[in-house]
N, C-alpha and C positions, 0 to 999 in steps of 0.2 A: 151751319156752313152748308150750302149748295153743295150737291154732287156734281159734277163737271160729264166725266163720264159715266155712263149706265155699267153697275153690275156686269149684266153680259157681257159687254163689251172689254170691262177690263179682264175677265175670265179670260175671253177670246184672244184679248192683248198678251196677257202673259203667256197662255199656251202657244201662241205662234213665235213670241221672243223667246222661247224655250229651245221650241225647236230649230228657231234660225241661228241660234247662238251656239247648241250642239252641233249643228252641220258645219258651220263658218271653222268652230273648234275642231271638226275633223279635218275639214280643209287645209289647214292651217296647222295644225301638230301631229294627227295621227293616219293622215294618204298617206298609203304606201308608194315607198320610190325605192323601190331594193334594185332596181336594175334599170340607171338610166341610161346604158344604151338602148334600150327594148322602151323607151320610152321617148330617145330621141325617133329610131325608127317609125315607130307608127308617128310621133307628130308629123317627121317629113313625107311617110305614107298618105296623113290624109289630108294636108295642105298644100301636097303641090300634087294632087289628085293621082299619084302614084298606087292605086289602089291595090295591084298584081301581090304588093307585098304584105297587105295587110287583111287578115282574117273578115269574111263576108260580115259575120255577127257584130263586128264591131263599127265598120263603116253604116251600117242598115239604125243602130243606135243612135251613133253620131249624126244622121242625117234625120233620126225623129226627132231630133234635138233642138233643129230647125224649123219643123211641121207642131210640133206641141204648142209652141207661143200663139201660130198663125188661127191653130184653133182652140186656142183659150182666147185669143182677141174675138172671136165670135160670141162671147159672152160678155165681154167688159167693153169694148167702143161701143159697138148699135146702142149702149144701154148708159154711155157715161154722163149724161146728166142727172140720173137720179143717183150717183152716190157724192156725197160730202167731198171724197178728193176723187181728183180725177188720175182715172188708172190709167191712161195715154202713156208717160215719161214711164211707169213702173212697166208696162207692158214692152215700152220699145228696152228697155233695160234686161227684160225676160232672154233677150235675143241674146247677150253677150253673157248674161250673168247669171241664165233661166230660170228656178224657183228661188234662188237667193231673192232675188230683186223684185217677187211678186209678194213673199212672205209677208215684210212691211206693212203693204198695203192691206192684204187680208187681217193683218190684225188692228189694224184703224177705223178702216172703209165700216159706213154706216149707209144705207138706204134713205137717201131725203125727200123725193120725190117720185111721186105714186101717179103724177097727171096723165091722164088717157094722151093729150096731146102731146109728152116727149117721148110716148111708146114708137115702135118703126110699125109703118102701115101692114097690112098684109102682104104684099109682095114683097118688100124686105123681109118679114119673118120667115116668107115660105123660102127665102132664097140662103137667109142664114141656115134654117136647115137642111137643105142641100149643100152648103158649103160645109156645115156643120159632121155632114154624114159621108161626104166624100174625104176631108181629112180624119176624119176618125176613123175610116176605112182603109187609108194610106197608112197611118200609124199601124194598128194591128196588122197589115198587108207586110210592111216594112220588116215590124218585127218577125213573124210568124219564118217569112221569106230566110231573116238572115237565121235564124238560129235554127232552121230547116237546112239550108246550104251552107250555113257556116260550120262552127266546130265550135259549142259550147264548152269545152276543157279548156279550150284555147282562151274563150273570151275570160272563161273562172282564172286562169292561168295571169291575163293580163289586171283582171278585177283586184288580184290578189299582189301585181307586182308593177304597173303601172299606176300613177298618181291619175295623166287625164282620163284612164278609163273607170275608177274608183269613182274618181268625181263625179264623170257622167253619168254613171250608172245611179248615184246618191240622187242625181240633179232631175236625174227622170222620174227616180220613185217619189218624189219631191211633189214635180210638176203633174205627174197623172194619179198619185193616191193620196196627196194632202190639196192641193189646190183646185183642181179638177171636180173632184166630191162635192170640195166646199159652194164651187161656181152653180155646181149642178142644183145643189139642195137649196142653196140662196136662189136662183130664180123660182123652182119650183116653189116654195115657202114665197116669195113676191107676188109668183101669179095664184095663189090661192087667198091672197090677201085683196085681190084684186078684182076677182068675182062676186 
C-alpha cells in the first residue's frame, strides 16, 4: 500500500493538531472569566476606541494583533504558488481568528514548486524586506512602548482574570513563537535548496 502522506509531514501534522487542539481546549474550557465586568469594560474600552480606560500594555497587544498577520503575509502571498494549498483564505482568517486559523495550514502546507519563474523579481524581494523590517519594527516598537508605559501587574492582573486578554496573549505567543519560526526556517531551508 502507498504512503499518501510523507513521514515528515505526518510528524509535522500531528504536532500542530496537538497544539491547535490544546489552545482551542483552553479557549473553550479553561480562559479565565472570573470577573465579567472587568471584561465587559475593557471590551467596550477597546471597540469603541475609548482607550482613557484601559491600560497602555493591553491596547499596544491588541493592536500587534492586527500588525502580526500583515507581516506573516509577507512570507505566505509573494510566495503562494509554490505550496500545495493556498495560504490566502488561512491568512485572511489569521485577522479575526489569528494563529488558530494559520495552524491548520502549517501542518498540511508542502513546498511544490521550486521554479525560478514563480519567485518575486528583485524589486519585490527587496521591498518585501523593507515591509518585512518596518512591521517587525512596529511589533517590538509596539510592544516594548506599551509595557514601558503601561503597567504590567495590571496587564498580569487582566491575563489572569480576563478571557480576551488570556486569549490574546495565548494568540500572540502562538503567531510569533510557533508560526513565525516555522515561516522563517521554511524559507530559509527553500532558499538553500535553491542555490
Amino acid at each position: 500500500m502507498k504512503q499518501i502522506i510523507p513521514p515528515v509531514t505526518k510528524i509535522r501534522f500531528y504536532i500542530f493538531f496537538v497544539i491547535l487542539l490544546i489552545f482551542i481546549g483552553h479557549t473553550i474550557i479553561s480562559s479565565p472569566n472570573r470577573d465579567p465586568e472587568l471584561e465587559q469594560h475593557l471590551l467596550h474600552g477597546l471597540f469603541t476606541f475609548d482607550y482613557g480606560k484601559v491600560d497602555l500594555s493591553i491596547i499596544c497587544v491588541f493592536n500587534v494583533l492586527g500588525i502580526v498577520p500583515l507581516f506573516l503575509g509577507t512570507y505566505l502571498i509573494p510566495f503562494r504558488k509554490q505550496f500545495n494549498i493556498d495560504p490566502l483564505p488561512f491568512w485572511i482568517g489569521s485577522f479575526f481568528l489569528g494563529g488558530y486559523s494559520l495552524l491548520p495550514w502549517l501542518a498540511l502546507v508542502e513546498r511544490v514548486n521550486n521554479k525560478e519563474d514563480d519567485k518575486p523579481n528583485n524589486h519585490k524581494i527587496i521591498f518585501l524586506y523593507i515591509l518585512r523590517f518596518s512591521l517587525l519594527a512596529s511589533i517590538v516598537g509596539l510592544l516594548i512602548w506599551g509595557f514601558i508605559s503601561g503597567n504590567p501587574k495590571t496587564y498580569f492582573h487582566y491575563f489572569l482574570n480576563a478571557r480576551l486578554v488570556n486569549i490574546m496573549s495565548i494568540d500572540s505567543a502562538i503567531l510569533m513563537l510557533i508560526v513565525f519560526p516555522y515561516l522563517v526556517l521554511s524559507e530559509i531551508r527553500n532558499a538553500g535548496k535553491s542555490l
